[in-house]
N, C-alpha and C positions, 0 to 999 in steps of 0.2 A: 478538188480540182486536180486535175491528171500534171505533173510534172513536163516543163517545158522539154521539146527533146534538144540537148546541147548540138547538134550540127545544126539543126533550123535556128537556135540563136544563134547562134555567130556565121548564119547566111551560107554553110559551105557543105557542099555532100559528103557523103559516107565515105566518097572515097578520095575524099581530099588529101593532099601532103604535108606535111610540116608547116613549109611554107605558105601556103594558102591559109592556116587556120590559125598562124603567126599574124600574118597582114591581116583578115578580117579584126582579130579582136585587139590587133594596136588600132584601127579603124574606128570600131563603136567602142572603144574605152579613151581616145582622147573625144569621141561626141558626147559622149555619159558622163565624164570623170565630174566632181560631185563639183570641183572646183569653179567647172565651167557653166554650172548649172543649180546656182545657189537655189536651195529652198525647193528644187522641184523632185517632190519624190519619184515621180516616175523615171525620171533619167536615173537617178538613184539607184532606182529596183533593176533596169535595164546594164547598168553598169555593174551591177552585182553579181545578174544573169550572165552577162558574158565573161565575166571573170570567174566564174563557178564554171564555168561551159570551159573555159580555154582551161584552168588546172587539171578539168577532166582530162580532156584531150593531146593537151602537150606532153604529156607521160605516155609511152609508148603499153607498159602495165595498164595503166590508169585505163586509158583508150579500149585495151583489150578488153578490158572486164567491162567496161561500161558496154563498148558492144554486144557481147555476149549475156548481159543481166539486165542492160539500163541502168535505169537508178536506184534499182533494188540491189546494185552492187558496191552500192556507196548508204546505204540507211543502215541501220539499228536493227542489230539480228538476223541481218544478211550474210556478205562477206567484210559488216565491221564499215565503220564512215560515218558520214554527215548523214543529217538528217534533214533533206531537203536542201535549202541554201543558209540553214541556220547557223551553222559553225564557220561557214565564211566568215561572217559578218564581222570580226576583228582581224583578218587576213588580206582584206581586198587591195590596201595599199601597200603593202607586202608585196602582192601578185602586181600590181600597177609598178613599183619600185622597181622588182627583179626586170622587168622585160624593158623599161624606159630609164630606168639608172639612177631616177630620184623624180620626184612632184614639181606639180605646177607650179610652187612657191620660191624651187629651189632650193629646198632643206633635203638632203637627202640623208638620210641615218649612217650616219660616219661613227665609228667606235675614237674612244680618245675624249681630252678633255675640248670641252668647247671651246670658240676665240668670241674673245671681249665682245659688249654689246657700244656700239656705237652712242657718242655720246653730241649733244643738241648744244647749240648757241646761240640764242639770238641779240643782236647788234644792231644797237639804233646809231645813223650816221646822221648829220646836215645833208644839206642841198650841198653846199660848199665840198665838206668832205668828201661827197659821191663825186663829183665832178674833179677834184683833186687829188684825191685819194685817201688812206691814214694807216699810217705803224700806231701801234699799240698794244697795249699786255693786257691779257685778260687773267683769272684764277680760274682755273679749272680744277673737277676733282681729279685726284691720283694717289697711287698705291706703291705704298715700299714693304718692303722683305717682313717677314712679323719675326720680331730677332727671342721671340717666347719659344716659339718651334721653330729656328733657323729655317723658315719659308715651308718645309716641308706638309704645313696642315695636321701634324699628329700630334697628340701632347706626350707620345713617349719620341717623338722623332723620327719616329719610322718611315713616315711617307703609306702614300697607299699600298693595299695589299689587292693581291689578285682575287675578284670576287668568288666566292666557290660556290655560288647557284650557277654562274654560265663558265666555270674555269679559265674566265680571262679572256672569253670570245664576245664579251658585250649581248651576245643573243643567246635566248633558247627557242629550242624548236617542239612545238606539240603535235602529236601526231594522232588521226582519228581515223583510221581506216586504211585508204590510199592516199588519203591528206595529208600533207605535212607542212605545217604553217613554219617561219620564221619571225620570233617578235625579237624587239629590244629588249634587255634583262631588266624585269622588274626592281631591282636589290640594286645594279649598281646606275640604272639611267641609260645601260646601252655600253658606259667606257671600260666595259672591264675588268675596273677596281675600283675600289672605297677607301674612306679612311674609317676606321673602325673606333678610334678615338679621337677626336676633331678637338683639336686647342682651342681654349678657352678664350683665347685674346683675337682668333680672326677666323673662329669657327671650322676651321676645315679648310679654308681657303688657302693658306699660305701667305700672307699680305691685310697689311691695316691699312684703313683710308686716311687721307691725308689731301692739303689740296696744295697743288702749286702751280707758278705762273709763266706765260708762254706769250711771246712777241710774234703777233700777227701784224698782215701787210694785207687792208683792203685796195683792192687795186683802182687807178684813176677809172673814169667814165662806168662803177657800178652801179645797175638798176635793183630797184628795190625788189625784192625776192628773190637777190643774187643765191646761191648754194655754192660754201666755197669750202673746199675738202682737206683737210690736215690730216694726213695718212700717221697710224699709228698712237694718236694722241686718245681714242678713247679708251673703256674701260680694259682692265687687262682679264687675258683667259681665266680659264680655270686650273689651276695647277701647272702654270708655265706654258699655258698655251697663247694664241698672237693677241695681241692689242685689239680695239675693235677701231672706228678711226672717229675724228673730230668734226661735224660740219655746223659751219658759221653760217646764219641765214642772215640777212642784212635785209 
């Protein structure tokens, strides 16, 4: 089957401009994005299509050759590339990320240590107490200092080291032709650094679990499935990064 031609995917002529083949494929890549279109492979293939199509194009190079070769400018044995849309296929949210700034989920690949994950409570009240209110303490879990590795996660103390697969930039980049994908470093997760010896007593983390207790106020007139949010009380980052937060379900 004869290869699709990239300006007829992304719907714009040969002699379109930047901006024209910017807006068509922010257009059919939030209708395709896979997020929006669980389980249908077609959108799938179609969002892959136009993201191969737009890396071609958006590169002033890239564009050149492809006009002048097609897609025998990007295969194997040509002038060096993809072969087809195959080596996309771990790139596409990468090309989705660069031009939209992060996903539908809102995670977008930030280097550095993560923040905490959020942490659950559910609370049985009376009828009484719902209608009047209640203070009370609950336990929660929580984390202090590991005084084995003075916090730092190392067991010689040293704290992380700069990764030297990505030299500290959290990504590498592979390159296949006139492709140049960017991923998160395999080695350190994306932040940069490691720890190369992880203590014994809290793994790497910096911090031992422990639990302790916190005075909450359900307020008068709550409905059952209230969601009530205590900022900073859940779990803590990684390596000194924020808290995640507390929410009490009643």
């Amino acid at each position: 089957m004869a290869d699709k031609d990239f300006y007829e995917i992304l719907g714009v002529s040969r002699n379109a401009n930047d901006d024209e083949i910017k807006k068509s494929y922010r257009k059919l890549a939030m209708k395709y994005h896979p997020d929006r279109n669980k389980g249908d492979k077609e959108a799938e293939k179609k969002f892959k299509e136009a993201s191969a199509a737009y890396e071609a194009l958006k590169d002033p190079q890239k564009r050149a050759a492809y006009d002048q070769f097609g897609h025998d400018a990007f295969r194997q044995g040509g002038m060096g590339g993809a072969q087809g849309f195959g080596d996309f296929a771990g790139g596409f949210s990468d090309i989705f990320e660069e031009f939209f700034g992060g996903g539908f989920g809102g995670q977008s690949k930030q280097r550095g240590p993560s923040r905490g994950s959020d942490l659950r409570y559910n609370m049985s009240v009376t009828l009484q107490e719902a209608f009047t209110g209640k203070k009370t303490q609950i336990r929660i879990p929580s984390y202090a200092a590991c005084d084995l590795c003075a916090s730092t996660g190392s067991a010689d103390k040293s704290g992380p080291s700069i990764c030297s697969s990505c030299n500290g930039h959290g990504k590498v980049r592979s390159t296949s032709g006139f492709f140049s994908i960017e991923r998160p470093c395999p080695t350190c997760g994306g932040e940069g650094s490691s720890i190369k010896n992880p203590c014994l007593k809290c793994s790497g983390t910096g911090q031992v679990k422990k639990q302790k207790t916190i005075s909450i106020t359900i307020p008068s007139g709550v409905d059952s499935g209230t969601r009530i949010r205590i900022s900073g009380e859940g779990e803590p980052g990684q390596r000194g990064a924020g808290h995640g937060d507390l929410y009490i379900f009643v």
